[in-house]
C-alpha positions as a Markdown table, in Angstrom:
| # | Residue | x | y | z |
|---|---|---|---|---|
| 1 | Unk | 39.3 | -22.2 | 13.6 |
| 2 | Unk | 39.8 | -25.6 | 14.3 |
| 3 | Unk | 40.6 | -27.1 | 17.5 |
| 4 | Unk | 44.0 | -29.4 | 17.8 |
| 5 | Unk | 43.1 | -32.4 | 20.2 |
| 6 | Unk | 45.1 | -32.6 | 23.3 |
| 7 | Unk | 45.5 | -35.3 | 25.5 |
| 8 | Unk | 42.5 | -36.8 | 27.8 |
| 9 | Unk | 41.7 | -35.9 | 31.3 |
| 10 | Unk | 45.1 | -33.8 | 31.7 |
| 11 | Unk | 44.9 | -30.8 | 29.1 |
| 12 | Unk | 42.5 | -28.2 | 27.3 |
| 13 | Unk | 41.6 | -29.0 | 23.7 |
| 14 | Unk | 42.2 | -25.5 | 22.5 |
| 15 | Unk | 44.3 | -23.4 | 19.9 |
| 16 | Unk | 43.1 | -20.3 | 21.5 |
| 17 | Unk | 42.0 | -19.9 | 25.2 |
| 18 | Unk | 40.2 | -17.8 | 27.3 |
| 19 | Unk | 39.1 | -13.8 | 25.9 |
| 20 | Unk | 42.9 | -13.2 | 25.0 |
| 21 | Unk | 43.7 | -13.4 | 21.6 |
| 22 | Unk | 47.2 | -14.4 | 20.3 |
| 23 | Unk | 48.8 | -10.7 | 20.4 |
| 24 | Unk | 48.7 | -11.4 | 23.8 |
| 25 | Unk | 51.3 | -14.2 | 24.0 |
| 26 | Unk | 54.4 | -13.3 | 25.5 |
| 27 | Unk | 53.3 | -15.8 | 28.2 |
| 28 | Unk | 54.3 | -14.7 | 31.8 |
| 29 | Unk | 56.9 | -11.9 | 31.6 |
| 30 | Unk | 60.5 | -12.3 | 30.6 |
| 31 | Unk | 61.5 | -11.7 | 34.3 |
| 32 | Unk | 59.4 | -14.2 | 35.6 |
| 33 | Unk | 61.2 | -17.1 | 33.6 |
| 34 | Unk | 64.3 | -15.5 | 34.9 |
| 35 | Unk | 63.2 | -15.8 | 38.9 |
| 36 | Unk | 61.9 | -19.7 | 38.2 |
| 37 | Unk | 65.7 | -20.4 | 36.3 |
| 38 | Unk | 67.2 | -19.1 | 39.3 |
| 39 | Unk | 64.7 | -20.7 | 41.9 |
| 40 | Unk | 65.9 | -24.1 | 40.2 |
| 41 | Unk | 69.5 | -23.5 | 39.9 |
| 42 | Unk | 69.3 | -22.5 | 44.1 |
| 43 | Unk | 66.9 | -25.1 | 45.1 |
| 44 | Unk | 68.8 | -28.0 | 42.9 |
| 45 | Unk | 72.6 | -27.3 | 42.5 |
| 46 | Unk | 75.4 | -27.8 | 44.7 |
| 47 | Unk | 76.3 | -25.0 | 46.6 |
| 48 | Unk | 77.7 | -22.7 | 46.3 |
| 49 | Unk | 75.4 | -21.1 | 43.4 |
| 50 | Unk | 77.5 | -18.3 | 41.9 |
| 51 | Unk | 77.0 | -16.3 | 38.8 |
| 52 | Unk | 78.5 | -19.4 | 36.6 |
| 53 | Unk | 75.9 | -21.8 | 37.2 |
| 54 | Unk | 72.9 | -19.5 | 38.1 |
| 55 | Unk | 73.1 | -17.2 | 34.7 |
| 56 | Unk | 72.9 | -20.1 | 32.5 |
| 57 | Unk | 70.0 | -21.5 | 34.1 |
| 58 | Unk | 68.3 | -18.0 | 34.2 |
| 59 | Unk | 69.0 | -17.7 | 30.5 |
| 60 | Unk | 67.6 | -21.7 | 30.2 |
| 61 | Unk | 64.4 | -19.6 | 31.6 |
| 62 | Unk | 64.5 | -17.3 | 28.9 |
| 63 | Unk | 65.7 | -18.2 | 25.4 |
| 64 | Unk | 62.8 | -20.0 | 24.6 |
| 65 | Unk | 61.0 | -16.5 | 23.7 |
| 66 | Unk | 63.5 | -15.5 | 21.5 |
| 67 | Unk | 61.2 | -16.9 | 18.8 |
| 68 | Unk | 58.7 | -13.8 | 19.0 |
| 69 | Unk | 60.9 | -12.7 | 17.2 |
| 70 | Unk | 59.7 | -14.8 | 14.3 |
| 71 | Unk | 56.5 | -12.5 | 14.4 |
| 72 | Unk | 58.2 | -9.9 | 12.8 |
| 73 | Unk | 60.2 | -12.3 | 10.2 |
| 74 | Unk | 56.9 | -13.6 | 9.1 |
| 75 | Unk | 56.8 | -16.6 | 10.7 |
| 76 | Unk | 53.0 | -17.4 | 11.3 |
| 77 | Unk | 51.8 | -18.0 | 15.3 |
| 78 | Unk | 50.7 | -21.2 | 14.5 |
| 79 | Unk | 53.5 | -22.6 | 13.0 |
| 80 | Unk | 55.8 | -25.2 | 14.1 |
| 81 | Unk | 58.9 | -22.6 | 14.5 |
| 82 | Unk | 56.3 | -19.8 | 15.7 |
| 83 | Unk | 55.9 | -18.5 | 19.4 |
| 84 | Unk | 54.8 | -21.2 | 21.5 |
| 85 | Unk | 56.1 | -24.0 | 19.2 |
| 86 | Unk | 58.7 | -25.7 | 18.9 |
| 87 | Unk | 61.3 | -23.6 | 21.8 |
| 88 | Unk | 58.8 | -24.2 | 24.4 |
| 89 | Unk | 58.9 | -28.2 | 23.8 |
| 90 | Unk | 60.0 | -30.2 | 26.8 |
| 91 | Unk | 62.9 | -31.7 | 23.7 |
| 92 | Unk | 64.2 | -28.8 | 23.5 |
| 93 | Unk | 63.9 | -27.5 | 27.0 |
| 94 | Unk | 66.2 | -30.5 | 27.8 |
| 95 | Unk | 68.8 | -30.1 | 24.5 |
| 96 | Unk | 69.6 | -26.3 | 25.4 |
| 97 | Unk | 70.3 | -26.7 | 29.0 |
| 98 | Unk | 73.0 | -29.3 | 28.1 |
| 99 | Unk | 73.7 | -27.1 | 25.0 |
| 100 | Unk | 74.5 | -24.2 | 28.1 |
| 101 | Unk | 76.2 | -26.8 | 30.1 |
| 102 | Unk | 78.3 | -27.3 | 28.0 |
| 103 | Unk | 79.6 | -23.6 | 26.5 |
| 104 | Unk | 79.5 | -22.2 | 30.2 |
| 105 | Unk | 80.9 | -25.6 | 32.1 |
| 106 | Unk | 83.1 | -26.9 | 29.4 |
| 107 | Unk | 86.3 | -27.0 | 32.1 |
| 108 | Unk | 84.3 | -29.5 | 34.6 |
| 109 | Unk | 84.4 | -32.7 | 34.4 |
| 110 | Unk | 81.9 | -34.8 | 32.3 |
| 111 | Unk | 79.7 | -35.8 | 34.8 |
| 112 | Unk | 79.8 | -32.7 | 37.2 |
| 113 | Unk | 78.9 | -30.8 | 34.0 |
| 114 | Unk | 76.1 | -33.4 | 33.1 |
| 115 | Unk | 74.8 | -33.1 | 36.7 |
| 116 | Unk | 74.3 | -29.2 | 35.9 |
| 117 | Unk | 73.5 | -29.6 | 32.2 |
| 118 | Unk | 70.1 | -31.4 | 34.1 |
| 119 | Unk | 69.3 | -28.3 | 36.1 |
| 120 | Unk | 69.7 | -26.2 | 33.5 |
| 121 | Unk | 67.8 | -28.4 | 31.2 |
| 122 | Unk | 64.9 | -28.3 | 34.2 |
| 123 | Unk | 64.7 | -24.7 | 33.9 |
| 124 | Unk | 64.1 | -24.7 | 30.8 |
| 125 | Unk | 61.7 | -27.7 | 30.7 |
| 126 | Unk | 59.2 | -25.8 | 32.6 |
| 127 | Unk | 59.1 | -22.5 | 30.4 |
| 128 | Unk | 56.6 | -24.3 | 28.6 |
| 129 | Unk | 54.3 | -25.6 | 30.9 |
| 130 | Unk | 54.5 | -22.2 | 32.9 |
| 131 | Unk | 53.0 | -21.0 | 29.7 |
| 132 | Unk | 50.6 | -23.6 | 29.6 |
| 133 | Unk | 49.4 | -22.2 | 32.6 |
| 134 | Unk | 48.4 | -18.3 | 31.4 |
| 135 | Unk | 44.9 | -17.4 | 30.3 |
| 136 | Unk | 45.2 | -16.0 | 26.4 |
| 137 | Unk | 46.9 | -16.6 | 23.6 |
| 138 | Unk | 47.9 | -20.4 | 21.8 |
| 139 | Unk | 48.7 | -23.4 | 23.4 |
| 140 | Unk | 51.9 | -24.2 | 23.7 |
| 141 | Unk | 53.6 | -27.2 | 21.5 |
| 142 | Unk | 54.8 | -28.9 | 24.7 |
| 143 | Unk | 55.5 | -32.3 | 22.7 |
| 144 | Unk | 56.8 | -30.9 | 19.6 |
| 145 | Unk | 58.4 | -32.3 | 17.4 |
| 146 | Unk | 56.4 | -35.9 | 17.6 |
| 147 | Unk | 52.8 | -33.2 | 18.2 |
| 148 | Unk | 52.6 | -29.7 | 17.0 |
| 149 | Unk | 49.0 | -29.6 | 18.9 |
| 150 | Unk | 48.9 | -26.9 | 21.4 |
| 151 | Unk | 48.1 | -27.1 | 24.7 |
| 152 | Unk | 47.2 | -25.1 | 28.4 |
| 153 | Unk | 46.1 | -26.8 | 31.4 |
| 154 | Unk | 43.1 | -27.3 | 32.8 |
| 155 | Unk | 43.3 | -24.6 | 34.9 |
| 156 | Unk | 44.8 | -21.1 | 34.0 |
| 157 | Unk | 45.5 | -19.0 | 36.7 |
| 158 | Unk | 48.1 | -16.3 | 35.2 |
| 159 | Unk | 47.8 | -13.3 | 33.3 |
| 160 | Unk | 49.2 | -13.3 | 30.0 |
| 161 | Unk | 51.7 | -11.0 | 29.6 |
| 162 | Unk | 51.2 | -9.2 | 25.5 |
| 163 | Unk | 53.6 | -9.0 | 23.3 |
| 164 | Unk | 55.4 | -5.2 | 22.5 |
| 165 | Unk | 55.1 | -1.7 | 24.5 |
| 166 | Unk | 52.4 | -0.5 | 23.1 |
| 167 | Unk | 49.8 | 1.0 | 25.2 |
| 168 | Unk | 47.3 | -0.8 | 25.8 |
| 169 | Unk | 50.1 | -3.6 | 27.5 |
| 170 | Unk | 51.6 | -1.1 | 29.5 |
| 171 | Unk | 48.4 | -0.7 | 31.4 |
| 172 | Unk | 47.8 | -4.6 | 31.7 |
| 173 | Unk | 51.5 | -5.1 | 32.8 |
| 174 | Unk | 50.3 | -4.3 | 36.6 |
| 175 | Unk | 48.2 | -6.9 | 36.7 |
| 176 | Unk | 50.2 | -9.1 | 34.6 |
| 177 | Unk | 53.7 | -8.7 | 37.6 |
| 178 | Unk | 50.5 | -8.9 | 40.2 |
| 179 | Unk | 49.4 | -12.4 | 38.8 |
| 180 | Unk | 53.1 | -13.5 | 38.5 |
| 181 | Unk | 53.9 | -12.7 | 42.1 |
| 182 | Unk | 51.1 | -14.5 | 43.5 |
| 183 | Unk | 51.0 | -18.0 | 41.4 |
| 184 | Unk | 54.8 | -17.8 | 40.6 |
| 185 | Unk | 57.4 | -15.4 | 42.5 |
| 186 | Unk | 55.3 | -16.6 | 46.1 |
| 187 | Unk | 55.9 | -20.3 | 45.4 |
| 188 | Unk | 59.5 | -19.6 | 43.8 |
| 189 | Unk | 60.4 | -17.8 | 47.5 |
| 190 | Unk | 59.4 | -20.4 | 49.4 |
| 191 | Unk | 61.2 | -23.3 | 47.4 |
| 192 | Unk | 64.2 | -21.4 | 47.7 |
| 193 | Unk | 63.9 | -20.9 | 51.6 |
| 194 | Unk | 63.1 | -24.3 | 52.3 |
| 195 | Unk | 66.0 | -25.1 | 50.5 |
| 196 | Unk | 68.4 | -22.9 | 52.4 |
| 197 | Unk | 67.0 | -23.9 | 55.8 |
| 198 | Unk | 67.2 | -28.0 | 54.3 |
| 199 | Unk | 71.0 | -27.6 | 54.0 |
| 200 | Unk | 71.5 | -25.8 | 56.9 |
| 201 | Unk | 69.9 | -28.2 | 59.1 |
| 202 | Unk | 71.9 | -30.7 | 57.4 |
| 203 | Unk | 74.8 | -29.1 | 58.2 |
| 204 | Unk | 74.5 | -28.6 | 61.6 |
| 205 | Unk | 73.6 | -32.4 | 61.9 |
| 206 | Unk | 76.8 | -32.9 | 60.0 |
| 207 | Unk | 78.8 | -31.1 | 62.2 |
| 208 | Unk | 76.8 | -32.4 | 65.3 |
| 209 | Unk | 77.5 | -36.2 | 63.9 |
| 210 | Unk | 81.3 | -35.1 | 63.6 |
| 211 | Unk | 81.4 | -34.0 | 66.9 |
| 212 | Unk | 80.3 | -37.5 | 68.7 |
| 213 | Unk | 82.8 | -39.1 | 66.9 |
C-alpha cells in the first residue's frame, strides 16, 4: 500500500503504523475522550462547571467516533468520510464545538456563548491528535478537508483500543484502560488539580487584597 506524505520533521509518513492493523482503530477508548472533554471544560471555563457546560464538551470529546459507524454502511477506512477522516480534522473539531455552543448555550449572550463554543471546540480539536498518538491502525486526516493524508506522531505511546466486542478486544481492553490511565487519565488529573488549587489561591489573594483596602 502506498504511503501518504506527511509533513517534515513533525509527523510519521504512514497509512498504517505499528503491528496493528486497521480493525484496531477505535483510537483510545470512548471514555477516555470523555475524561479529556471534561479535563478541558474544568481546567478552561468559568466556574462554576455544571452539567450544562461540561456535557457538551464531553460529548465535543466523543462525536467524532460516531463515523465507525460508516464501517458497517460501507464506507471504506480510507476514505475521506471514513474513521479517522474527516470528524477527527482540527476544522471540524472547531465547527462542532460552536455547533454545541450553540444548541446547548443558545440563552447566553453572544460572546459568553462564543467564549464556551472555544472550549468546547478545544475538546474536540484534540480528539484527533490524541489519536494521532496510539500505536495501530490509520493516521488520522488531522488537516482534512485541504489534506486527506493521514497522520500519527512521531512517537506513539498508547494502545489502540479495537473496534467491536469481540473476543479477542475484550482481552486487550486491560491494557488498552492501563495505557490510557498512564499517558492520558494521569496528566488529565493533574491539569485539573492545578487548576482548582490556581483559582483558589487566586481567591484568597482576592479576598486578602479586599481586605487591605
Amino acid at each position: 500500500m502506498r504511503r501518504r506524505a506527511c509533513l517534515p520533521g513533525c509527523l510519521l509518513d504512514c497509512e498504517n503504523h505499528g503491528t496493528l492493523g486497521p480493525e484496531h482503530a477505535a483510537v483510545p477508548t470512548v471514555l477516555t475522550h470523555a475524561v479529556v472533554g471534561w479535563t478541558v471544560a474544568k481546567t478552561l471555563a468559568p466556574p462554576p462547571v455544571g452539567p450544562r457546560i461540561w456535557l457538551p464538551a464531553i460529548l465535543a470529546g466523543v462525536l467524532a467516533d460516531l463515523d465507525s459507524f460508516g464501517l458497517v454502511l460501507g464506507i471504506p477506512y480510507g476514505h475521506p468520510l471514513g474513521h479517522r477522516g474527516l470528524s477527527h480534522s482540527l476544522l471540524f473539531g472547531l465547527l462542532l464545538g460552536m455547533l454545541l455552543a450553540a444548541v446547548f448555550l443558545h440563552r447566553m449572550p453572544c460572546r459568553e456563548r462564543l467564549r464556551y463554543g472555544l472550549v468546547f471546540s478545544l475538546a474536540a480539536m484534540l480528539h484527533g491528535p490524541l489519536d494521532a498518538l496510539t500505536n495501530g491502525g490509520l493516521g488520522v486526516a488531522l488537516f482534512a478537508p485541504v489534506s486527506n493524508g493521514r497522520m500519527f506522531f512521531p512517537v506513539t505511546p498508547i494502545e489502540v483500543s479495537p473496534i467491536g466486542l469481540s473476543g479477542p478486544a475484550i482481552r486487550r481492553l486491560a491494557a488498552v484502560l492501563a495505557s490510557e490511565v498512564l499517558w492520558v487519565w494521569l496528566p488529565c488529573g493533574l491539569l485539573v488539580l492545578t487548576g482548582v488549587l490556581f483559582r483558589r489561591l487566586q481567591k484568597r489573594q482576592n479576598e486578602s487584597d479586599s481586605g487591605l483596602r
